[in-house]
LUMVEX-748584 format. One record per atom (N, C-alpha, C, O, CB): x, y, z; residue in one letter. Coordinates in steps of 0.1 Angstrom, whole numbers, plus 5000, padded with zeros to 4 digits. Atoms other than C-alpha are relative to their C-alpha. Glycine has a CB too. Layout:
<atoms>
XYZA ...
</atoms>
This chain:
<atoms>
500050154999X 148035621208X 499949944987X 500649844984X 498849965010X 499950095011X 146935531173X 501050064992X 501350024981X 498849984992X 498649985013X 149735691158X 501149965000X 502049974991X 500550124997X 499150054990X 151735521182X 500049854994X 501049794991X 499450015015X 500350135006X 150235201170X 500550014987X 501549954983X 498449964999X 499849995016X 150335291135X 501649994992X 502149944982X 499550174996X 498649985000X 153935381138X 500749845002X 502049825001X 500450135013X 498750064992X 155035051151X 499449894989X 500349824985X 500349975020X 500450065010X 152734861126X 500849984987X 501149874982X 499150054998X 499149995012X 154835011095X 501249965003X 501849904993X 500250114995X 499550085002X 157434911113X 500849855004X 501949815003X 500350054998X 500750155005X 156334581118X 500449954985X 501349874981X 498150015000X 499850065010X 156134551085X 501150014989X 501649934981X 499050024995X 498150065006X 159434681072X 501249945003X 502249944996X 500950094998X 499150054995X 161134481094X 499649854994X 500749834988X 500150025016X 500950095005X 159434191081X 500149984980X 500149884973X 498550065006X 499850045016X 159634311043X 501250024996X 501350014984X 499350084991X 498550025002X 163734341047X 500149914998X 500649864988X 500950025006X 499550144997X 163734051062X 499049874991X 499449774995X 499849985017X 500350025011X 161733891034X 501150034991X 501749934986X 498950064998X 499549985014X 163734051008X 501349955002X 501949894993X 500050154995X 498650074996X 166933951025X 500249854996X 501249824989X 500050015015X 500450115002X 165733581023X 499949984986X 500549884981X 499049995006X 500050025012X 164833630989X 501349994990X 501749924981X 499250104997X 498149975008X 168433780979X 500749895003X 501549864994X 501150145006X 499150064999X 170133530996X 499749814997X 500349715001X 500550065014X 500850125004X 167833220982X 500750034982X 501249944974X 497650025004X 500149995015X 168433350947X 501950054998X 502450084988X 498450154993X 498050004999X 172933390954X 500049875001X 500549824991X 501050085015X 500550155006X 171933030958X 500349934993X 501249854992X 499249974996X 500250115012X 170532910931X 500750044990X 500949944982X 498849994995X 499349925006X 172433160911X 501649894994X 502049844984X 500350155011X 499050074996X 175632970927X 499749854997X 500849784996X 500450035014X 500150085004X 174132670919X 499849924985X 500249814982X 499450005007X 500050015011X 173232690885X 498450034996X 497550035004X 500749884998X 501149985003X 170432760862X 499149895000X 499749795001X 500150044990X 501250084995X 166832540866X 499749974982X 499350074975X 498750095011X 500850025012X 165732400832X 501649904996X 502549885004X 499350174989X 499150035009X 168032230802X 500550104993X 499950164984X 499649914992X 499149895004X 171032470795X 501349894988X 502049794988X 500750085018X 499250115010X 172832370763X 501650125001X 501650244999X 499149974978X 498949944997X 176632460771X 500750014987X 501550104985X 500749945011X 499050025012X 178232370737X 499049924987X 498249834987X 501549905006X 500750065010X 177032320702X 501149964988X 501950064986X 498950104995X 498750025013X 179532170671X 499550084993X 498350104993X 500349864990X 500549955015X 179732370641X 499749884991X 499149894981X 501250104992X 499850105010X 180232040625X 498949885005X 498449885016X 501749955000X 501250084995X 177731730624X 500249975016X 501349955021X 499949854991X 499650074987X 177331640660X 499749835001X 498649774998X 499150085012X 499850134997X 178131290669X 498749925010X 498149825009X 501449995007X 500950044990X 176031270699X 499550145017X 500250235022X 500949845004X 500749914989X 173931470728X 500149945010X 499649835011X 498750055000X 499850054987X 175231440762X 499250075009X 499050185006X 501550005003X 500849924985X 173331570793X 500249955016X 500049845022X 498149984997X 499750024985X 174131600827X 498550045010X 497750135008X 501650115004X 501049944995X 171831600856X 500149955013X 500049835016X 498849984994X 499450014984X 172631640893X 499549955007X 498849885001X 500250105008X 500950064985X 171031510927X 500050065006X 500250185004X 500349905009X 500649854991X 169931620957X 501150105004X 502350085006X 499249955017X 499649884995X 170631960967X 501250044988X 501950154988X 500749975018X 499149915009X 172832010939X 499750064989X 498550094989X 500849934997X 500449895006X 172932240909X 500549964982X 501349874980X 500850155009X 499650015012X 173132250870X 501350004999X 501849914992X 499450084992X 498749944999X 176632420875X 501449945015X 502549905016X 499550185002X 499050004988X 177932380912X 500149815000X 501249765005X 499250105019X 499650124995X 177631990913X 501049934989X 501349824991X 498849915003X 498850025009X 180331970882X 501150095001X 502150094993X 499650014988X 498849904996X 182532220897X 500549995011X 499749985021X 499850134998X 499450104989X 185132110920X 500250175010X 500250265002X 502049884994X 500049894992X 185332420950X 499250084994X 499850194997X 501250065001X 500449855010X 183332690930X 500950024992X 500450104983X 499950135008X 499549955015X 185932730906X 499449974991X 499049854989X 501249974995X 500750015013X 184232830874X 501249934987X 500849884977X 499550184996X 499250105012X 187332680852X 500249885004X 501149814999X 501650044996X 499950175000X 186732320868X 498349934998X 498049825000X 500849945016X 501350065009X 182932310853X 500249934991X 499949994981X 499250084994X 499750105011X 184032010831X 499149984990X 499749914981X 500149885004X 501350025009X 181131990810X 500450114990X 500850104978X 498350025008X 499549875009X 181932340798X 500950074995X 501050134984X 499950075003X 498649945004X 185332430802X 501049904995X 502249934992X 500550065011X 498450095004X 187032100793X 499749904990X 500449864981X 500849905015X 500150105014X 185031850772X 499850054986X 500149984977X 498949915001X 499749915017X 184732130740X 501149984996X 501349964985X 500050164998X 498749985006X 188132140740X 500349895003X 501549905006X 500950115003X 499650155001X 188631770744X 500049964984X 499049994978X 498849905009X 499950055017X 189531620706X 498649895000X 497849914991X 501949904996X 500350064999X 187631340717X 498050085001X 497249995000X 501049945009X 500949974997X 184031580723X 499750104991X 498550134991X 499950025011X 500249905012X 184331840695X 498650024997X 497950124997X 500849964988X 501550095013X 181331660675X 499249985014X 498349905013X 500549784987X 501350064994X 179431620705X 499350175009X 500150255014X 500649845014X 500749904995X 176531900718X 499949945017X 499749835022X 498550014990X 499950084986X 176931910757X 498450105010X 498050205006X 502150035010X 501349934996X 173732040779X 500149935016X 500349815018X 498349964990X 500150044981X 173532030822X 498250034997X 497850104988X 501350165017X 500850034999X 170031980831X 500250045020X 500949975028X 499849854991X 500550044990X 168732130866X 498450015006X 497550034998X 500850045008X 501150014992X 165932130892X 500349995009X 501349945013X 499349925000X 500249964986X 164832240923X 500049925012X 499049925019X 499050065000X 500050134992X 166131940949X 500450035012X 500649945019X 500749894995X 499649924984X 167232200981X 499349925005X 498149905001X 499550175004X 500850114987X 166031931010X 500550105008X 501250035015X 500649815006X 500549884989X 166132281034X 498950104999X 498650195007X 501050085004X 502049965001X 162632371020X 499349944998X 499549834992X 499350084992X 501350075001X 159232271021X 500349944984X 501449974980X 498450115001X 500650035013X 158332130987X 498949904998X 498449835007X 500949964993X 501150165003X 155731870971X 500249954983X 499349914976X 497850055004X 499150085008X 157931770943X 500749865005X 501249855016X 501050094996X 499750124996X 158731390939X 501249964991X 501650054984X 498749904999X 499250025013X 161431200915X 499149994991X 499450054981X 500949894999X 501249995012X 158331140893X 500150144996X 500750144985X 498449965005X 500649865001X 157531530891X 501950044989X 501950104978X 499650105022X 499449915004X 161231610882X 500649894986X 501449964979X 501150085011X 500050125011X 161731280854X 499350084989X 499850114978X 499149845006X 501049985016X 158731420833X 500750164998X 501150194986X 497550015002X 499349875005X 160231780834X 501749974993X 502050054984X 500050125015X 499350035008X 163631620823X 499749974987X 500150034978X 500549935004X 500750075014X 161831430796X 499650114992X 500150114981X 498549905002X 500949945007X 159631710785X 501450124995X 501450174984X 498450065009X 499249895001X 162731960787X 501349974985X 501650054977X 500850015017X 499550095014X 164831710760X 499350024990X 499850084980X 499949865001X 500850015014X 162131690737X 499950124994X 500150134982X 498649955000X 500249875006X 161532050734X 501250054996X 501250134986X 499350105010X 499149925005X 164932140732X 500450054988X 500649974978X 500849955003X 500049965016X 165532350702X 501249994996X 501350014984X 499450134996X 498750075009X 169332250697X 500349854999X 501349804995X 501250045007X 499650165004X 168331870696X 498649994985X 497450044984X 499749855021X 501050095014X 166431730662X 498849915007X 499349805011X 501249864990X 500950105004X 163331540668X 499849884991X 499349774993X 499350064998X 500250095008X 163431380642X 501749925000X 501749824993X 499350074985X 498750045005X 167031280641X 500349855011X 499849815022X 501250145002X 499950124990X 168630950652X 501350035008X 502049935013X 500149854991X 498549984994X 171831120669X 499849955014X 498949995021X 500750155001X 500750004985X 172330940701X 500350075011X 501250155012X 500049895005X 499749864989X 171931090736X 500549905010X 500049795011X 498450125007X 499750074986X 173630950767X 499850085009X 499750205005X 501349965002X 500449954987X 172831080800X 501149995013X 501849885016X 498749925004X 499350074989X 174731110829X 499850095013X 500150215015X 501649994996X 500549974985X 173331120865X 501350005015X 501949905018X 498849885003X 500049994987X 174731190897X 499449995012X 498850095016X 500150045000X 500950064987X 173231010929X 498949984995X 498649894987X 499850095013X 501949985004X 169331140926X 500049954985X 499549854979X 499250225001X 500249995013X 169931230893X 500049894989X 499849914977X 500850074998X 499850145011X 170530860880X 498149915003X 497549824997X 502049855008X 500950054995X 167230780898X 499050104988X 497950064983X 500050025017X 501049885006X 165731090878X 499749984982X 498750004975X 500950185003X 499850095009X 167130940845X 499249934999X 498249954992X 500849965001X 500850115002X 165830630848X 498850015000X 498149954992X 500249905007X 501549975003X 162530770855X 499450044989X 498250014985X 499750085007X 500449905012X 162330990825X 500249924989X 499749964979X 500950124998X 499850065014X 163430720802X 498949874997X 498449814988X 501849945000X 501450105009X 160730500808X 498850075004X 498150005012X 499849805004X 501149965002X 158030740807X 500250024988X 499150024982X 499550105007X 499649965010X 160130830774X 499249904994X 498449934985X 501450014998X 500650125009X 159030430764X 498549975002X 497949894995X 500749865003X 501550014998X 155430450778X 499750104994X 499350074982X 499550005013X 500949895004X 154130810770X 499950024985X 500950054978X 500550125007X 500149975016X 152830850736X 500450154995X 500250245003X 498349984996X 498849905002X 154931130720X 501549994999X 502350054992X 499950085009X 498050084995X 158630990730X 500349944996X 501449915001X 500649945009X 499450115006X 159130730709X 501550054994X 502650014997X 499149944988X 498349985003X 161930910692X 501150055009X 502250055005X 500350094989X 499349964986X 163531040726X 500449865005X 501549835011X 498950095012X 499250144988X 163530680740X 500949934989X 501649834992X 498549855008X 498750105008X 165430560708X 500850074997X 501650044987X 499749914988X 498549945002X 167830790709X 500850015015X 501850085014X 500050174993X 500050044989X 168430720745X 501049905001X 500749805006X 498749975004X 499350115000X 171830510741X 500649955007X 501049835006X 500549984994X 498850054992X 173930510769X 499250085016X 498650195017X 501950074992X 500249914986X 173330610806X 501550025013X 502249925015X 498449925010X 499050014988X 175930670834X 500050065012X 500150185015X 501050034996X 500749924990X 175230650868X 501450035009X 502249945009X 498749915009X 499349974994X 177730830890X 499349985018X 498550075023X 500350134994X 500050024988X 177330690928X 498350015000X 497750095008X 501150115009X 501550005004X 173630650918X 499149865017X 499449755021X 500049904976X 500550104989X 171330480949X 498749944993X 497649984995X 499650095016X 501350125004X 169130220931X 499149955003X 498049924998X 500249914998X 501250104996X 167930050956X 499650155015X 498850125024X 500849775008X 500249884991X 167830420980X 501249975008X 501949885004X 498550025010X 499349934994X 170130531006X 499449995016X 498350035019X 500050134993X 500749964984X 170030481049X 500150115001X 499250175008X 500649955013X 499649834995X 171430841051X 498750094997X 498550195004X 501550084990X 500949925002X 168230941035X 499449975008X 498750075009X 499650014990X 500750014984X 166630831065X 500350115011X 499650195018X 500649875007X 499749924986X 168430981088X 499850154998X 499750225008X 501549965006X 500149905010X 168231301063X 498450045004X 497950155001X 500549944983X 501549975002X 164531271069X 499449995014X 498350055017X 499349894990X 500049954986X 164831231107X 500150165004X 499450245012X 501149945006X 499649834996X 166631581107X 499450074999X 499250155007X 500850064996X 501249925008X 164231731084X 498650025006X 497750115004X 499849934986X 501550044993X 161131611105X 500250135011X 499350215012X 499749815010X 499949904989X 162531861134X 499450164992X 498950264999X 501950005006X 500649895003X 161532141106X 498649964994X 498349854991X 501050084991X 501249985004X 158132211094X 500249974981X 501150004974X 499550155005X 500050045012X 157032081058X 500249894989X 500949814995X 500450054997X 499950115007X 157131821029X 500950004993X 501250114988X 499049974993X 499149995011X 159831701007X 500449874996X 501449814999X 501150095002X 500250115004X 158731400989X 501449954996X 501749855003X 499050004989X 498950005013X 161931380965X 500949935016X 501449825015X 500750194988X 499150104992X 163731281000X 499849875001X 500649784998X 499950025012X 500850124996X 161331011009X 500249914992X 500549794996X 498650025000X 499150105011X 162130860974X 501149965005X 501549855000X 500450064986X 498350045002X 165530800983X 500149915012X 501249855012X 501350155001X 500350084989X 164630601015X 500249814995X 499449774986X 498250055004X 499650115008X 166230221007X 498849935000X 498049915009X 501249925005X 501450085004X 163630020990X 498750065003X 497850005008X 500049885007X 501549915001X 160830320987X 499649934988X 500149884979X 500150174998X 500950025010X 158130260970X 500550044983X 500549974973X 498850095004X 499149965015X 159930520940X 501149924997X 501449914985X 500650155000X 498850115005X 162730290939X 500049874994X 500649824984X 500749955011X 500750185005X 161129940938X 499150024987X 498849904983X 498749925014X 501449955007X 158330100912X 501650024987X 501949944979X 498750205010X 498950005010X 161630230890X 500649854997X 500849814986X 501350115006X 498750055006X 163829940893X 499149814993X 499449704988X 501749985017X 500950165007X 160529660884X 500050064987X 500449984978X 498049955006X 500149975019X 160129900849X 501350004991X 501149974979X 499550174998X 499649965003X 163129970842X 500749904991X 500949944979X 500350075006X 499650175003X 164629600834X 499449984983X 500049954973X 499049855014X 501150025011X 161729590808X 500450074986X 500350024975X 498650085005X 499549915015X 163329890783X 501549995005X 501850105002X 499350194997X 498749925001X 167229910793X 501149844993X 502349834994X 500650095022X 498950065001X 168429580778X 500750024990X 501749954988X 499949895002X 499049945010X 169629740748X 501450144998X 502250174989X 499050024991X 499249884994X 171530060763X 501349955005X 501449835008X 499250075013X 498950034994X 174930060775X 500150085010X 500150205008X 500950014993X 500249964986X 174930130811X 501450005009X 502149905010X 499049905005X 498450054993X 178030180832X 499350095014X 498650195013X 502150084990X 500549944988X 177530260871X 501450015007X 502249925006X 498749905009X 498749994992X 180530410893X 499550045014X 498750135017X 501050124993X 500649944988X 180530380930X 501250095007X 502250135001X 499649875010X 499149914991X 182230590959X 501449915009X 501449795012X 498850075012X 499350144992X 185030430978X 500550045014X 500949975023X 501349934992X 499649974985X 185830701006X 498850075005X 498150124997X 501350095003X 500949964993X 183530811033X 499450144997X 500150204989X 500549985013X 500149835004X 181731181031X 499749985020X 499249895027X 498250094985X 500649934987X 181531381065X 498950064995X 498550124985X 501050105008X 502249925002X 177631501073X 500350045013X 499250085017X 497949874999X 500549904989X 178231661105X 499749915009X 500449945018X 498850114995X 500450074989X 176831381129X 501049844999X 500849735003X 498250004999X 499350155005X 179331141116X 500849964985X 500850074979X 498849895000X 498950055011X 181730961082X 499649884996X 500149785001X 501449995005X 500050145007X 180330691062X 499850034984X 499650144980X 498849895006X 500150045014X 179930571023X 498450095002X 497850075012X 500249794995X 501049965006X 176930761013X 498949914994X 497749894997X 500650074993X 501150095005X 175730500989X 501049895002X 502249914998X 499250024983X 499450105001X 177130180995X 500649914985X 500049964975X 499249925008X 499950015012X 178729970965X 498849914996X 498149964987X 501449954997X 501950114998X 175329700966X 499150074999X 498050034994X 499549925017X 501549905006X 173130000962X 500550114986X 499850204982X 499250145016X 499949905009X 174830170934X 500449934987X 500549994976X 501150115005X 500050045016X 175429930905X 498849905003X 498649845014X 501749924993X 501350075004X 172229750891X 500549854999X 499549774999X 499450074986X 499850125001X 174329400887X 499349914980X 499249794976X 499349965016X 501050045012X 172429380849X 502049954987X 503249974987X 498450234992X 499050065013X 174429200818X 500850084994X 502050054992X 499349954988X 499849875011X 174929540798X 500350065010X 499750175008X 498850074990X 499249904988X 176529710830X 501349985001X 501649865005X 499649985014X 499249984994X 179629800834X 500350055010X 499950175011X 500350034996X 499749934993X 181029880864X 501150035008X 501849935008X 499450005005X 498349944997X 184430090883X 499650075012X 498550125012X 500950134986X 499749904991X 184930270914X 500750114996X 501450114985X 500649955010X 498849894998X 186630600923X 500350005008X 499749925016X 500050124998X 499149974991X 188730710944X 499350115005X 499950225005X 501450024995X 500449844998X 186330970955X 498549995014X 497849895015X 499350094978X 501150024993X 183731030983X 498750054993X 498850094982X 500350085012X 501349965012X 180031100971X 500150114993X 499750134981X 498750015007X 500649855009X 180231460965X 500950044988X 500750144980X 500050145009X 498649975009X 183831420946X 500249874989X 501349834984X 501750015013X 499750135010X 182831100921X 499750134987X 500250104976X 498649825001X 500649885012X 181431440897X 500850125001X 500450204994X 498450055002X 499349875005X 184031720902X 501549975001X 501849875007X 499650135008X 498250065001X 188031700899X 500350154998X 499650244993X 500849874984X 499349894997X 190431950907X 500650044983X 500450154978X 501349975013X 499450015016X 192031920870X 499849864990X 499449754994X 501850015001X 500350105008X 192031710839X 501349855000X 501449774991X 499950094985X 498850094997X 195131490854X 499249895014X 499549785017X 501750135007X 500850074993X 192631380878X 499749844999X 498749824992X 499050084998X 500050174995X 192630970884X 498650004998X 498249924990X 500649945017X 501950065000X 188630960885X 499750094989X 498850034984X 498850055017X 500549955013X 188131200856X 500349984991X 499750034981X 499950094999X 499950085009X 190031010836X 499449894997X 499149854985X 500749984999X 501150155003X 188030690842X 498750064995X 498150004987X 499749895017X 501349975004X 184730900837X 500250044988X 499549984980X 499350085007X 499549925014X 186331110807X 500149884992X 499349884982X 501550105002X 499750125013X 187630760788X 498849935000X 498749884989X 501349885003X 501050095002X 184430570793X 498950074995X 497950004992X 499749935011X 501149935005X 182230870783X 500550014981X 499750014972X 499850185011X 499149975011X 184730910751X 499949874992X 499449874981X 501650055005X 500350065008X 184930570742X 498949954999X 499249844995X 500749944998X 501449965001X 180930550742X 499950034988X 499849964979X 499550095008X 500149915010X 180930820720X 500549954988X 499849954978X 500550125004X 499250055011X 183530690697X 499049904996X 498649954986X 501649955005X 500550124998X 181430360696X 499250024990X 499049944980X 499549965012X 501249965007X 178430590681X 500450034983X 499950024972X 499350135008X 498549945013X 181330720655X 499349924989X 498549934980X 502149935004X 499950135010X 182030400641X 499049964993X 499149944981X 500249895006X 501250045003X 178130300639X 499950064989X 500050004978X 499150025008X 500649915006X 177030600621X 500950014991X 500450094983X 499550115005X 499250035009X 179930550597X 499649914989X 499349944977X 501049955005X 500450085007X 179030220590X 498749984991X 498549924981X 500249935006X 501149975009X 175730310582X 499850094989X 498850094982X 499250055007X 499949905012X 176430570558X 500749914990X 500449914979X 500850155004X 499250085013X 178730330538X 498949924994X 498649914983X 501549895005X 501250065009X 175730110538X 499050044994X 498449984986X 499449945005X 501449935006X 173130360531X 500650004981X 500049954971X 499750215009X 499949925013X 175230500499X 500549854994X 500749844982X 501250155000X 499850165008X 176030130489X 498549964994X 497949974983X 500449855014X 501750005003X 172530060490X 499050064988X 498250014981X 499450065011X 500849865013X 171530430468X 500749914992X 500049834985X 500550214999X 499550055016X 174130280442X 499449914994X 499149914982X 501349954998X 500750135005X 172629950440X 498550064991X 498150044980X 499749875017X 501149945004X 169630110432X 499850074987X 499150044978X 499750075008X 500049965013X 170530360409X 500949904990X 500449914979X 500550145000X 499750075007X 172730110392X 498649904988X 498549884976X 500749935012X 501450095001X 169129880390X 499850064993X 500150034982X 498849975011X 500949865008X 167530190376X 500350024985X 499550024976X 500550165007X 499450005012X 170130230348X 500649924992X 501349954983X 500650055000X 499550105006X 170629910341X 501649974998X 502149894990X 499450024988X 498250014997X 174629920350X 500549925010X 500449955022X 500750145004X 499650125001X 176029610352X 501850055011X 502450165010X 500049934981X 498249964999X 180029560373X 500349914992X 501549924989X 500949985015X 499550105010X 180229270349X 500150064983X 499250044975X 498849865000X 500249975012X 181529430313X 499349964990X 498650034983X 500750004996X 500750105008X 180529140296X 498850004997X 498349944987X 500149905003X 500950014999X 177529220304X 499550104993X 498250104992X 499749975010X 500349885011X 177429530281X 500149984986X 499550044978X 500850115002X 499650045011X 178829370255X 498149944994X 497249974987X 501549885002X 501150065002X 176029120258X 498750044990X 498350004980X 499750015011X 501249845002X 173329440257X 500049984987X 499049924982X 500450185003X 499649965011X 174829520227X 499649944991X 499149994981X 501050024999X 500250095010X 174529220209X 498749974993X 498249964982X 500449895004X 501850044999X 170929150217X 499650094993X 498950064983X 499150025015X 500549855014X 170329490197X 500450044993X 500150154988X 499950105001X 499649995016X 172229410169X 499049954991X 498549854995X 501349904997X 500550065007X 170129370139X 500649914993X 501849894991X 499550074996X 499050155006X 170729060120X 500650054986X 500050124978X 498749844996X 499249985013X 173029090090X 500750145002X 500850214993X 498950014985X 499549885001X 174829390104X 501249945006X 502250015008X 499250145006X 
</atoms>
C-alpha cells in the first residue's frame, strides 16, 4: 500500500514537473519570439553619431516582434533597414523591452516600467552621459504612455538632468493619452482569470496613470518636437472590429505637435511588409527629417564654437583683420629719429 502510494506520488510529481517545464519552454519560445527584455543597442556608427533613437513597444508586445511585420526577421526595421538608410548611417538605433504579457498575473504599473526605461538609458554604455547628442524616442500605444512617463521622472529625479536634455523629439505611434475603452473591456476578460495586472488598469480612459501623466507632462514637453500618428482601420479582437485608440485619444492637440494618420490598423501603424510601404514612409520621412534638423544644429554650432575659439585666440595674439592695424603697431614702436 505505501509503495503504492509512494509510486503514484512520484508520479504526481513528474507529471506536474513536465508540465511545469513545458510551461516554462513554451513561456520562454515567447519571449524569445518576442524579443529581448532590457535596452538592446541594434546599431552603432563608426562615425560621429548624429543622434540616439530608441524604440519601445506596448502592451503585450516585444523589443523585436512589435517592429516586425509577420515574424519575418528581414522586416525588423529598426535593424534591418534604417542602417542601411543614407538618411540613419550617423544615427545609434536601440529597441527597448519589458514584460507587458496581459495573460499573466503581475504587479507591474506604467510607473514601474518608465523608471526601468529611464534608468536603462542612462546606464547605457553605448550612449555618453555627458554628451549633448540628441535622443528621440519612439513609442507604440503603451509605449508612448511609458515614454512620457520616463521623461518626466528624467526632469524631476535628481541624476537626469542630462538624459532629460537630450530628450529632443518623441513619436507617438497610435499612443492612448487619454487611455483606451478596449482596455476595459480587456480587463473585463481578464477578471474571469485569477490575478493583478496594474499596467492594464493604466490604460483604462482617463485612469488615474493617464490624468497624473498628461497634468505633468505639459510642464516639460514645450520645447520637444512631438509628432503623434493615429490608426485609421479597425483591428479584429475576437468579440468584435473597432479603432483601438480613437483619433481624440491619440494626438495630445499641443502647439509643438504634429500630427498624420496611417493607413494601418493598431497593430500595423509599427510594422510594414517592405520599405515601399505608404505608412513607413510617412514614419521613415518624419523620423529622417528630425534627425536631419539635429544635423544642421550641431553644424551650426560648431561653426560658432570654432568662430568663437578664433576670436579668442586672435584676442590672445593680438591679430587684428584690419592690416592697418599692424602697420599702426608698428609705428607706435618706432623709436623716434629712426
Amino acid at each position: 500500500m505505501e509503495r503504492h502510494m509512494s509510486n503514484s506520488s512520484s508520479l504526481s510529481r513528474s507529471f506536474f514537473s513536465r508540465t511545469l517545464t513545458k510551461r516554462e519552454e513554451i513561456a520562454e519560445a515567447s519571449q524569445n519570439a518576442k524579443g529581448p527584455l532590457g535596452l538592446t543597442t541594434l546599431y552603432v556608427p563608426a562615425a560621429i553619431t548624429a543622434a540616439d533613437l530608441v524604440f519601445v513597444h506596448g502592451l503585450g508586445g516585444g523589443s523585436r516582434s512589435t517592429w516586425t511585420k509577420n515574424g519575418e526577421p528581414s522586416s525588423y526595421w529598426p535593424e534591418e533597414w534604417l542602417p542601411n538608410d543614407p538618411g540613419f548611417r550617423d544615427v545609434s538605433i536601440h529597441s527597448f523591452g519589458y514584460d507587458s504579457n496581459w495573460d499573466k498575473e503581475s504587479s507591474l504599473n506604467i510607473h514601474d516600467f518608465s523608471k526601468s526605461l529611464l534608468a536603462s538609458i542612462h546606464d547605457c554604455p553605448s550612449m555618453s552621459r555627458t554628451s549633448n547628442i540628441p535622443l528621440v524616442l519612439v513609442g507604440h500605444s503603451m509605449g508612448g504612455l511609458v515614454i512620457k512617463r520616463a521623461y518626466i521622472l528624467a526632469q524631476q529625479k535628481e541624476g537626469f538632468a542630462s538624459t532629460a536634455r537630450r530628450i529632443q523629439a518623441i513619436f507617438f505611434l497610435a499612443t492612448p493619452h487619454r487611455g483606451a475603452d478596449l482596455a476595459q473591456l480587456l480587463t473585463k476578460i481578464l477578471n474571469v482569470a485569477s490575478g493583478q495586472r496594474p499596467f492594464v488598469a493604466d490604460l483604462h480612459r482617463n485612469s488615474l496613470a493617464t490624468q497624473s501623466i498628461n497634468d505633468e507632462f505639459p510642464q516639460y514637453s514645450q520645447d520637444l518636437q512631438l509628432f503623434s500618428f493615429y490608426e485609421t482601420l479597425p483591428t479584429s479582437y475576437g468579440v468584435g472590429k473597432s479603432l483601438v485608440v480613437d483619433k481624440d485619444l491619440a494626438i495630445l492637440n499641443y502647439v509643438n505637435e504634429r500630427t498624420a494618420y496611417l493607413n494601418a490598423n493598431h497593430r500595423d501603424v509599427c510594422k510594414y511588409a517592405n520599405q515601399s510601404d505608404p505608412n513607413y514612409k510617412t514614419v521613415r520621412n518624419a523620423l529622417a527629417s528630425t534627425i536631419d534638423s539635429f544635423r544642421t544644429r550641431q553644424t551650426v554650432s560648431r561653426r560658432e564654437l570654432d568662430r568663437e575659439q578664433r576670436r579668442r585666440l586672435d584676442t590672445y595674439l593680438r591679430i587684428t583683420d584690419a592690416p592697418e592695424d599692424d602697420f599702426m603697431d608698428i609705428d607706435s614702436m618706432r623709436t623716434a629719429g629712426s
